[in-house]
LUMDOMAR-854996 format. One record per residue (C-alpha): residue number from 1; x, y, z. Coordinates in steps of 0.5 Angstrom, whole numbers, plus 2048, in hexadecimal, padded with zeros to 3 digits. Layout:
LUMDOMAR-854996
+-----+-----+-----+-----+
|   i |   u |   v |   w |
+-----+-----+-----+-----+
| NUM |   X |   Y |   Z |
...
+-----+-----+-----+-----+
//
This chain:
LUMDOMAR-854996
+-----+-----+-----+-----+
|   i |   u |   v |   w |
+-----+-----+-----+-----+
|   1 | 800 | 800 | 800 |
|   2 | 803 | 807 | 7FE |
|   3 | 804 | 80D | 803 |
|   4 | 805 | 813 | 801 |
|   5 | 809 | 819 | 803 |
|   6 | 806 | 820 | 803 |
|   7 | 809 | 827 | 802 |
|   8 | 806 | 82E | 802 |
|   9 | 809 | 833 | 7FE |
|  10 | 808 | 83A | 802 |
|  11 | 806 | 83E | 7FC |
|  12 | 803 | 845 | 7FE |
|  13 | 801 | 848 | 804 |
|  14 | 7FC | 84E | 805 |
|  15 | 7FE | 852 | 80D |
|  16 | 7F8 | 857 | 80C |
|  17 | 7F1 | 853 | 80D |
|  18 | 7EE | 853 | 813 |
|  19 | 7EA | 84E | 816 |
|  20 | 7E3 | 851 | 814 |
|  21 | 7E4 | 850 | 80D |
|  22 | 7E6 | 848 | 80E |
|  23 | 7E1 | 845 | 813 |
|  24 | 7D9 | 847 | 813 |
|  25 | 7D7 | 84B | 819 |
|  26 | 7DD | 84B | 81D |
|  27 | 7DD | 84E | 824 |
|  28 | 7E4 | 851 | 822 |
|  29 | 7E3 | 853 | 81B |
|  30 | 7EA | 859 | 81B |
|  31 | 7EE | 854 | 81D |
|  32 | 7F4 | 853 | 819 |
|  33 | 7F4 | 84B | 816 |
|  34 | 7F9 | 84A | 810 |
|  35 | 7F7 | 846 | 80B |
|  36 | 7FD | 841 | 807 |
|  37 | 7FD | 83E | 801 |
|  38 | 7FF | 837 | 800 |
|  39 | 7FF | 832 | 7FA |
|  40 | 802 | 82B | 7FA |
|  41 | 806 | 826 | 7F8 |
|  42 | 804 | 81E | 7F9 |
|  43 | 80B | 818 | 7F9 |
|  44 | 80B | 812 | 7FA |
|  45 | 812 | 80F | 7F7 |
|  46 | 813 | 812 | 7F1 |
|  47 | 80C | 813 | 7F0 |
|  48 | 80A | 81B | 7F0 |
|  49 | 802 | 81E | 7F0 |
|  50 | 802 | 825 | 7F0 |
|  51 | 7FC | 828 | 7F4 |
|  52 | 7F9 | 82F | 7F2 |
|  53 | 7FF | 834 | 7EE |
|  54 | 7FE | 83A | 7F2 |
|  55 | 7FD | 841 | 7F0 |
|  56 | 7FE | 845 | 7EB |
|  57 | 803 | 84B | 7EF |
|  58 | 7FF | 851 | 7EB |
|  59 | 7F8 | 84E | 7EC |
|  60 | 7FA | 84D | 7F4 |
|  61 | 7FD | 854 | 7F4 |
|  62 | 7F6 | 858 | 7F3 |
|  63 | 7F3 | 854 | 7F8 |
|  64 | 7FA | 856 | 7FD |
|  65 | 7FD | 84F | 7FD |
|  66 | 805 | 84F | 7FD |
|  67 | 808 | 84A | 7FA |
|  68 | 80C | 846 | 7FE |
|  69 | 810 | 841 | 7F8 |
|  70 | 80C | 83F | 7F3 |
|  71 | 80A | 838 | 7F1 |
|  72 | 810 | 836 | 7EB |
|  73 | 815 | 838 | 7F1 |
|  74 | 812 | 833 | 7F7 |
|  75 | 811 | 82D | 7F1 |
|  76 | 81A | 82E | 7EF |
|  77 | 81A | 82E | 7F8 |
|  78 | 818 | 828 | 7F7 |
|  79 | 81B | 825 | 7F2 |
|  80 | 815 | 826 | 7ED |
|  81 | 816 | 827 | 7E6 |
|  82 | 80F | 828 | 7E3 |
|  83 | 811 | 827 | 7DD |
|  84 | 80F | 820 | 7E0 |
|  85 | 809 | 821 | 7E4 |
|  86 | 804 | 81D | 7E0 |
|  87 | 7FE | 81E | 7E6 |
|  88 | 7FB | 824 | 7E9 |
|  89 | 7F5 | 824 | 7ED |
|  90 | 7F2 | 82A | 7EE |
|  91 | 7ED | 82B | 7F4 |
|  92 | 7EA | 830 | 7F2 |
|  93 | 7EB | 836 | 7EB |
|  94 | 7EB | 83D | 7F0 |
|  95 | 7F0 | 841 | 7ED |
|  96 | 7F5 | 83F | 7F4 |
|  97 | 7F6 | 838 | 7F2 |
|  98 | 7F6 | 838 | 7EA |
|  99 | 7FC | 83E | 7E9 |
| 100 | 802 | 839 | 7E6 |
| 101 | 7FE | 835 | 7E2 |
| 102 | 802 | 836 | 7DC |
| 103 | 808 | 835 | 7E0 |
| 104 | 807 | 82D | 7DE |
| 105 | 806 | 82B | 7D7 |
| 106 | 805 | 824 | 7D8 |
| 107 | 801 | 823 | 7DE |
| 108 | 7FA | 821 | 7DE |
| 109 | 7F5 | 824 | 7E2 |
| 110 | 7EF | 821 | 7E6 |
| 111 | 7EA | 825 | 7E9 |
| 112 | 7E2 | 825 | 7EB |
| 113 | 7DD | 824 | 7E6 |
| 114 | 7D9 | 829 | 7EB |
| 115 | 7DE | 82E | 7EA |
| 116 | 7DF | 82E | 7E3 |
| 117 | 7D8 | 82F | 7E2 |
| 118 | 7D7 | 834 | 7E7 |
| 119 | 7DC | 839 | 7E5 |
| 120 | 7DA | 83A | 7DD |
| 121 | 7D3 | 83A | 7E0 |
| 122 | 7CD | 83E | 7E2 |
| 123 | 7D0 | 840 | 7E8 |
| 124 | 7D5 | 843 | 7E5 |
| 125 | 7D1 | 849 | 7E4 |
| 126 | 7D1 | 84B | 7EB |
| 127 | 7D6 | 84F | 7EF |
| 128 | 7D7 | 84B | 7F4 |
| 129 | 7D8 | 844 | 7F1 |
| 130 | 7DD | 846 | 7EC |
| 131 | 7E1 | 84B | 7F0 |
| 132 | 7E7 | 845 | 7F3 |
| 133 | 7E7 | 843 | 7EA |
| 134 | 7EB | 846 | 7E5 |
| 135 | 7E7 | 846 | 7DE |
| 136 | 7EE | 845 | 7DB |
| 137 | 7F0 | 83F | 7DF |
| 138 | 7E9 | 83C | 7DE |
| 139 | 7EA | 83D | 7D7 |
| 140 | 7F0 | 839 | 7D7 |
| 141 | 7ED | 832 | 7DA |
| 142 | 7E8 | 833 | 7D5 |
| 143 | 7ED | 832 | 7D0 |
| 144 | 7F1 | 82D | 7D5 |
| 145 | 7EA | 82A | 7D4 |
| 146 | 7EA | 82A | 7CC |
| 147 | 7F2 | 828 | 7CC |
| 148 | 7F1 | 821 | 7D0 |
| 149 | 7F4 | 824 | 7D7 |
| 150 | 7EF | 825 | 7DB |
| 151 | 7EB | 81E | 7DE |
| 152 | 7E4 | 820 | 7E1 |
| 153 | 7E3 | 81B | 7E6 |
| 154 | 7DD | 81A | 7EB |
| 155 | 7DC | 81C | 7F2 |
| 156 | 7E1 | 815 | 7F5 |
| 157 | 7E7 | 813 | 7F1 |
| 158 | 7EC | 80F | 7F2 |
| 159 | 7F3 | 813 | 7F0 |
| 160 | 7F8 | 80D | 7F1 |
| 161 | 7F9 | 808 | 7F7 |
| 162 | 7F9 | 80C | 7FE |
| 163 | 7F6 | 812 | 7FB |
| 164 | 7EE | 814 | 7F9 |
| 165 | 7EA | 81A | 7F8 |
| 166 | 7E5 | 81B | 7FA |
| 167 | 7DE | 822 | 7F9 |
| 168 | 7DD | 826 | 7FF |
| 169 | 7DA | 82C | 7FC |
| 170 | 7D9 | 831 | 800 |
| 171 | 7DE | 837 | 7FF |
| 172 | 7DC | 836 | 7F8 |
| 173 | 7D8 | 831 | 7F4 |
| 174 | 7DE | 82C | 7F2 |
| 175 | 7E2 | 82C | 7F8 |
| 176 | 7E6 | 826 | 7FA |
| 177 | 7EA | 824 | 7FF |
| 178 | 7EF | 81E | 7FF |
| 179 | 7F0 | 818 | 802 |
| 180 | 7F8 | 815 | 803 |
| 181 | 7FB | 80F | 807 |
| 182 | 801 | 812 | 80A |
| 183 | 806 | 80E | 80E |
| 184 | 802 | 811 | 814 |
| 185 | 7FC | 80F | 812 |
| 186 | 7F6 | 812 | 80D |
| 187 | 7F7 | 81A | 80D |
| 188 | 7F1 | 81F | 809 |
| 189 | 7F4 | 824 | 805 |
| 190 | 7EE | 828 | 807 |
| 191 | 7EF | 82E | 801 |
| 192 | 7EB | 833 | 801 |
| 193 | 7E5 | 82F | 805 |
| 194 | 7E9 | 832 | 80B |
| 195 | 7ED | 839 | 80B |
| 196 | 7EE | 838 | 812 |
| 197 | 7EF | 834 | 818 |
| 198 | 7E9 | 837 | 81B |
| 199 | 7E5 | 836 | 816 |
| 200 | 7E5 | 82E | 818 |
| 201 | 7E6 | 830 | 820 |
| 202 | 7E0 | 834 | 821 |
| 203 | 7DC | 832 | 81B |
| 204 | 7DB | 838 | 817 |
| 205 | 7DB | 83B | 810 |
| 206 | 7E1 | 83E | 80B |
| 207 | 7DE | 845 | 808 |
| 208 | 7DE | 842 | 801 |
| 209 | 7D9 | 83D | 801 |
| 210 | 7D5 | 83B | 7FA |
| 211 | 7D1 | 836 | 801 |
| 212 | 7D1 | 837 | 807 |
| 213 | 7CF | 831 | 809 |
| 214 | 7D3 | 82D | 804 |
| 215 | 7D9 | 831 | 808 |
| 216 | 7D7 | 82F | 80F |
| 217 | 7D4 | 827 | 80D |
| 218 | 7DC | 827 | 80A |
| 219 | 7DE | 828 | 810 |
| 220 | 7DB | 820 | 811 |
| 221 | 7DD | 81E | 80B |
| 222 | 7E5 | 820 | 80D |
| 223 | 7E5 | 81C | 814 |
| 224 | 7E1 | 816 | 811 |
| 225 | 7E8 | 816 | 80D |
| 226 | 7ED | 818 | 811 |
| 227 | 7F0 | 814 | 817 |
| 228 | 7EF | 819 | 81B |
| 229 | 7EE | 822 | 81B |
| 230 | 7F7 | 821 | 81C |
| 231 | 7F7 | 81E | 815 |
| 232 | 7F2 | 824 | 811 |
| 233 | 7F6 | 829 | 80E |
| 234 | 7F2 | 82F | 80C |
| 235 | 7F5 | 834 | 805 |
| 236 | 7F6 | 83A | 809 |
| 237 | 7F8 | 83A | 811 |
| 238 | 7FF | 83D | 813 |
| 239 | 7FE | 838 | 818 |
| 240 | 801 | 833 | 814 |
| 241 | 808 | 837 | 815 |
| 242 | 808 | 835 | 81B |
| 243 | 805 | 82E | 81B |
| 244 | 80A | 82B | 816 |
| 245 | 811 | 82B | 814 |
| 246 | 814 | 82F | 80E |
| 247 | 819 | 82A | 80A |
| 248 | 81F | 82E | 80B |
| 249 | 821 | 834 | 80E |
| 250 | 821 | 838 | 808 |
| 251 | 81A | 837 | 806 |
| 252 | 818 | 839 | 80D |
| 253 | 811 | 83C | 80C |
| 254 | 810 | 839 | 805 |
| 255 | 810 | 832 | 804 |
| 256 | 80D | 82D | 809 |
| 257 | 80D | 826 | 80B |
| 258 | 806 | 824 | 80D |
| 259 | 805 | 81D | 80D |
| 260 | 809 | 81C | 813 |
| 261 | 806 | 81E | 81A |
| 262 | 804 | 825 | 81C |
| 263 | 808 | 827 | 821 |
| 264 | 803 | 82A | 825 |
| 265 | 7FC | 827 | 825 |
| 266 | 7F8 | 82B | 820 |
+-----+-----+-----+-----+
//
């Protein structure tokens, strides 16, 4: 049976947001709550599966987000030549988890059916579905669609042995999380179904919600999979600095190592 590492390149990060603009009718809305990015790499052997590509800097820089390093440089940390790289699943298309597509020429990619068709849908006409999408990038999955690079797949998939994705919904029609058998045990690579560790441990929603109680009956679905909450990952939490090493000194605060045990119970 196949046991996966798991590392998280930290691609972005926003200092200026507060806790209002994250969490639905929080008692402390001024205060301050950084918001970091994370894309994924998946390795077992000489077998690599990248997860999300991150954002593109120009489009993160409108909405305050600094780049930290940018994707292609964490994949060369890594001894990742994405010239090579033949599977890429994307959680989900906001504009903060499709900004390297291009850099991987010979990847296939997989993703919800669910969000395909929410994202060139009647829901698109409102403002506030569309606003996390770049018409751009979605323009480019329909032309990876056409090209034969992009595999729609249903709402439970089997990726590889040790690793499955799976619908929640939620903060967005198509969202997935991802299950991955570690060396510790099942992990739940939870993405955008939880920004926040507080999410799971207070049982509350994200502001950027398709469905509300698709968000929260996520919640379920993720500790049905996982081993324990010590095991679910969320997509957005600096907390995860502090729980899981970084795999070298150098990379401090870049690239983590997350399939090993957190230092501190999350």
């Amino acid at each position: 049976m196949k046991t996966w590492e798991i590392y998280a390149i930290r691609h972005a990060t926003n200092v200026t947001r507060t806790r209002g603009v994250n969490f639905i009718s929080d008692p402390d809305p001024t205060a301050p709550l950084v918001l970091d990015f994370f894309c994924w790499v998946l390795k077992c052997g000489q077998e690599v599966i990248v997860v999300d590509t991150g954002i593109d800097p120009e489009k993160g820089a409108r909405n305050g987000h600094e780049q930290v390093m940018s994707p292609p440089d964490g994949w060369a940390e890594l001894g990742i030549d994405p010239a090579q790289v033949t599977t890429v699943l994307l959680t989900h298309a906001h504009y903060d988890h499709l900004g390297y597509l291009d850099a991987l020429p010979n990847a296939r990619f997989f993703m919800q059916a669910e969000e395909m068709v929410y994202v060139t849908g009647p829901w698109m006409e409102k403002p506030t579905f569309r606003h996390a999408y770049k018409s751009d990038e979605i323009a480019r999955l329909v032309h990876l669609l056409h090209d034969g690079r992009l595999h729609l797949h249903g709402r439970d998939f089997e990726v590889a042995d040790g690793l499955s994705a799976h619908w929640v919904g939620g903060h967005c029609a198509g969202q997935e999380i991802l299950r991955i058998r570690t060396g510790r045990g099942w992990v739940v690579l939870a993405s955008d179904a939880l920004h926040y560790y507080e999410e799971l441990e207070r049982g509350i929603p994200f502001t950027v919600a398709f469905n509300i109680s698709d968000m929260l009956a996520a919640h379920d679905r993720i500790r049905e999979l996982a081993d324990s909450d010590d095991h679910v990952l969320p997509a957005h939490d600096p907390r995860l600095l502090d729980y899981y090493p970084s795999i070298s000194p150098d990379m401090a605060g870049r690239i983590l190592r997350l399939d090993l045990a957190p230092e501190t119970g999350a």
